[in-house]
C-alpha positions as CSV (number, residue, x, y, z in Angstrom):
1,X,4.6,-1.3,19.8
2,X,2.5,-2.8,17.4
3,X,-1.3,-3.8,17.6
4,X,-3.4,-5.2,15.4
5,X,-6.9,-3.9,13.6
6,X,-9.4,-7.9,14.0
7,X,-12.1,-6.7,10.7
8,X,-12.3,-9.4,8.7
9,X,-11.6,-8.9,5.8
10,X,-14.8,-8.8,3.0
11,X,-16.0,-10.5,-0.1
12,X,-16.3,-8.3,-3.2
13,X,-20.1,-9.2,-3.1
14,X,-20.0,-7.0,0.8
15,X,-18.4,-3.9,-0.5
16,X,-20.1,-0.5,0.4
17,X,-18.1,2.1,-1.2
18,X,-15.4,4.5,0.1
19,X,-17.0,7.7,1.3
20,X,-15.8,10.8,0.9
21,X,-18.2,12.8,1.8
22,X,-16.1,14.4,5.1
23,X,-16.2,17.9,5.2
24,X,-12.2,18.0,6.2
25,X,-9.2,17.5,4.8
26,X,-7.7,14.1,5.8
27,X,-3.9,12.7,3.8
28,X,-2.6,9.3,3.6
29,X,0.6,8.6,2.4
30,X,0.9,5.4,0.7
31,X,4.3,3.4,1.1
32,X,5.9,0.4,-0.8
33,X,8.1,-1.3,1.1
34,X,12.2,-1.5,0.7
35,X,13.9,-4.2,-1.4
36,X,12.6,-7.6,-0.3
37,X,14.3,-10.7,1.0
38,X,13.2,-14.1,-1.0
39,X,13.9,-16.3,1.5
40,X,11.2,-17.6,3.5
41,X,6.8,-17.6,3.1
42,X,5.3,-14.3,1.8
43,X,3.8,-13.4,4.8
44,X,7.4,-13.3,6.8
45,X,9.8,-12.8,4.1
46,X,12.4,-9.6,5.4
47,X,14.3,-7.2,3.9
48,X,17.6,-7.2,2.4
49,X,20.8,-5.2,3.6
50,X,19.4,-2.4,0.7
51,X,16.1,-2.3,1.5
52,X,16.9,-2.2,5.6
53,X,19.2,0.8,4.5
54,X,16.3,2.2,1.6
55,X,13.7,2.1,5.3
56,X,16.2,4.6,6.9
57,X,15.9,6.4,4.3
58,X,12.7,6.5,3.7
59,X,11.8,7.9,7.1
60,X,14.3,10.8,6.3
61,X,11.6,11.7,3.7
62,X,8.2,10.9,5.6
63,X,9.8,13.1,8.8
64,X,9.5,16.0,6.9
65,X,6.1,15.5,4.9
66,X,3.3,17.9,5.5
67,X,0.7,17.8,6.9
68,X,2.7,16.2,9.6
69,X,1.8,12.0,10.1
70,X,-0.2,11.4,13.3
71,X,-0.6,8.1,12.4
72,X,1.0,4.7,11.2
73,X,-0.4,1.8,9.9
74,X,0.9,-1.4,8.0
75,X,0.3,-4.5,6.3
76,X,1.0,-7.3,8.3
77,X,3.4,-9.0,6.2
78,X,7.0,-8.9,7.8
79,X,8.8,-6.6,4.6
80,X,6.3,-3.9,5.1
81,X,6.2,-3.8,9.2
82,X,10.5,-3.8,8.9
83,X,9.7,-0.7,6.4
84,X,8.1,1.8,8.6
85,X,9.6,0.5,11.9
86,X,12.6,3.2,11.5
87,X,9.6,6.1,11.2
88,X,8.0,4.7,14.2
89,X,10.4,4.7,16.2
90,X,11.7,8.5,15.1
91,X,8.1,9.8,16.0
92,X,7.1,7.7,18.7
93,X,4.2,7.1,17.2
94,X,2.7,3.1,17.3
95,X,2.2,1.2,14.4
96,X,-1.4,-0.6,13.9
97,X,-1.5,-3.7,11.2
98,X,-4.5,-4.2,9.4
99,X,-4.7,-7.4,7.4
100,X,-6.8,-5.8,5.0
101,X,-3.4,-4.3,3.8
102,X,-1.5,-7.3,2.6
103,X,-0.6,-7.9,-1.0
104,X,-3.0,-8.8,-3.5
105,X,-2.9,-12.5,-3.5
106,X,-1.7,-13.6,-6.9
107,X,-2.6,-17.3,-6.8
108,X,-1.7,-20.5,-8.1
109,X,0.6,-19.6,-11.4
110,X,1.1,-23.0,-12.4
111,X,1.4,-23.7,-15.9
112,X,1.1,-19.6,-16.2
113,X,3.0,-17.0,-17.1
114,X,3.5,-14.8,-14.6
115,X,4.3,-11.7,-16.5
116,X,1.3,-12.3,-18.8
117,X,-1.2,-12.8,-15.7
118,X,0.1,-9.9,-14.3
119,X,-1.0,-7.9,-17.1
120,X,-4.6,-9.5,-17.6
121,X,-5.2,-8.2,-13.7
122,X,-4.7,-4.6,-15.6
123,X,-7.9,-5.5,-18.3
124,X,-10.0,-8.1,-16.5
125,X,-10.7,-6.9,-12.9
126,X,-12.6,-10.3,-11.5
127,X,-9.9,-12.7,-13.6
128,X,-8.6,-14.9,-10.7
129,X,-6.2,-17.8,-10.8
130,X,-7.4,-20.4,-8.3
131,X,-6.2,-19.9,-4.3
132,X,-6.0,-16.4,-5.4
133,X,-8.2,-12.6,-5.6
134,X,-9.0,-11.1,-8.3
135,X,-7.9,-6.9,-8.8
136,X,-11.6,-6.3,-7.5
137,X,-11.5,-8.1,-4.8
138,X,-7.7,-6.6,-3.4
139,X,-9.6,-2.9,-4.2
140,X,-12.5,-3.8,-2.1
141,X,-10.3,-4.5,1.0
142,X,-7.9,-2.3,0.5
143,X,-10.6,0.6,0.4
144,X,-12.4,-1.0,3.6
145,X,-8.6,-0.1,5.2
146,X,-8.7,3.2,3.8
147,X,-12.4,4.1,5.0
148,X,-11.0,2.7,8.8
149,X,-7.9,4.8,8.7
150,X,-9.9,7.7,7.6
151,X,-12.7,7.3,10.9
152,X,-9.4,7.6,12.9
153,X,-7.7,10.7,11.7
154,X,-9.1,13.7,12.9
155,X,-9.5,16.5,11.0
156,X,-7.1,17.6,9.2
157,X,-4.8,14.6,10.0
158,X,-2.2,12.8,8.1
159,X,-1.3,8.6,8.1
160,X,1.8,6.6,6.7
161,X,0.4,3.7,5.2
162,X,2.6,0.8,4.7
163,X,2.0,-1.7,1.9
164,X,2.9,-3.1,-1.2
165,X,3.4,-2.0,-4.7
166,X,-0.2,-3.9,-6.4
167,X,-2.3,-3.1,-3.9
168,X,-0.9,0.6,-4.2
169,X,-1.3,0.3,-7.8
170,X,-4.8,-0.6,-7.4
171,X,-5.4,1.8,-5.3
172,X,-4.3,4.8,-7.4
173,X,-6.4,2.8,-10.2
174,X,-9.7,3.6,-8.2
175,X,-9.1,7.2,-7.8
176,X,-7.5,7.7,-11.0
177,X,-8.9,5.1,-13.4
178,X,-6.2,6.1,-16.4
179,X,-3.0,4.7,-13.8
180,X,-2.8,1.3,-15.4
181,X,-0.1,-1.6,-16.0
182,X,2.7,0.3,-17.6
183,X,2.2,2.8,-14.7
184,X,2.1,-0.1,-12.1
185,X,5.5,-1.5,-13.8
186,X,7.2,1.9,-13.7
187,X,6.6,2.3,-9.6
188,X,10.0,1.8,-7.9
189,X,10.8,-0.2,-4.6
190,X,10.2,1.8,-2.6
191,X,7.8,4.1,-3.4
192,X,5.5,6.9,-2.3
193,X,2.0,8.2,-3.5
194,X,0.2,10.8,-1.2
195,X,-3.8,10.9,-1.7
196,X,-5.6,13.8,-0.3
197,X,-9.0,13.3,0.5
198,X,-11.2,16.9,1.0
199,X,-15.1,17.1,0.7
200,X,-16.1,14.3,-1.8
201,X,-12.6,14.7,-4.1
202,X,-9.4,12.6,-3.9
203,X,-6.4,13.9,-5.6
204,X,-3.3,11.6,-6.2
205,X,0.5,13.0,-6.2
206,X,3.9,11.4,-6.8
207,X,6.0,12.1,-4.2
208,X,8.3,9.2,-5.3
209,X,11.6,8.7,-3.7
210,X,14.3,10.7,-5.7
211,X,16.6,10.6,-3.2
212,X,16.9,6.6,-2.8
213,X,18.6,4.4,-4.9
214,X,15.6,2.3,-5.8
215,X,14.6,-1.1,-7.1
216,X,12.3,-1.2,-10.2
217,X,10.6,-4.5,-10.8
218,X,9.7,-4.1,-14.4
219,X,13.5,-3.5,-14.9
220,X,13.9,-7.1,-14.1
């Protein structure tokens, strides 16, 4: 079953901060999806026969994290739903889509080089190519998803979180400012970064996937 969270999702002007002021510990495990199709619109573009297999695989890993998930939620976009589907199912557990969890939204590139905007969103956080966010903008959202999941985990809990490898990357930026574009380029498809929130800290680990024959990006 899947339902789906209706916040709208905010300017950059309407941000309020993420608190961390909970006196609990809450974990969120952070998820890039499995090698994705290119067939088809972003928002319903699939998964191909290795990243199908690399979201079996993935939930062989998430299974046995601790603290145990209680929670799923994903982007909406079809890659990352097919992702996390497998762990669903194994736990029984429903999966909740928050749009605020899509990809960043890159833009109109043309006449651009891609690689080189890419690496501007690393030094200019409000550059933005027209139709597009800027890196400030995907933050703000992004933490208003993480602030929601965090009012529904109860103390002590644990959430998969489904989504994509920029937003991740942005993410990881906010709560440790020195993860920046040659970090972003190194992540692998898929991936997985645990954040531990306790009191008013956030620590970041790696737990990567070691035991999945990935797909890196920057390798391309």
């Amino acid at each position: 079953l899947v339902t789906f969270d209706k916040t709208p999702i905010t300017n950059q002007e309407e941000y309020i901060p993420l608190s961390l002021t909970a006196k609990n510990m809450k974990t969120v495990f952070l998820i890039r999806h499995g090698k994705a199709s290119l067939d088809g619109s972003d928002r319903e573009r699939g998964l191909t026969d290795e990243g199908i297999e690399q979201a079996n695989q993935i939930t062989e890993i998430l299974e046995k994290t601790e603290p145990k998930i209680g929670k799923i939620y994903s982007s909406p976009l079809k890659r990352a739903i097919l992702t996390i589907e497998p762990l669903s199912k194994k736990l029984g557990i429903d999966i909740k889509i928050i749009e605020n969890l899509k990809e960043k939204i890159t833009g109109d590139l043309s006449g651009k080089d891609l690689n080189e905007e890419k690496r501007k969103m690393w030094t200019d956080f409000d550059a933005q190519l027209p139709s597009g966010e800027s890196s400030n903008q995907a933050i703000s959202r992004a933490l208003d998803a993480l602030e929601l999941i965090k009012t529904e985990l109860d103390e002590n809990g644990s959430a998969a979180v489904q989504c994509h490898g920029t937003l991740i990357g942005l993410i990881i930026h906010h709560f440790k400012p020195s993860f920046g574009f040659d970090d972003w380029k190194s992540m692998t498809m898929p991936d997985i970064f645990k954040i531990t929130f306790e009191n008013e800290n956030a620590t970041v680990d790696h737990i990567g996937c070691d035991t999945i024959e990935t797909f890196k990006i920057g390798d391309k």
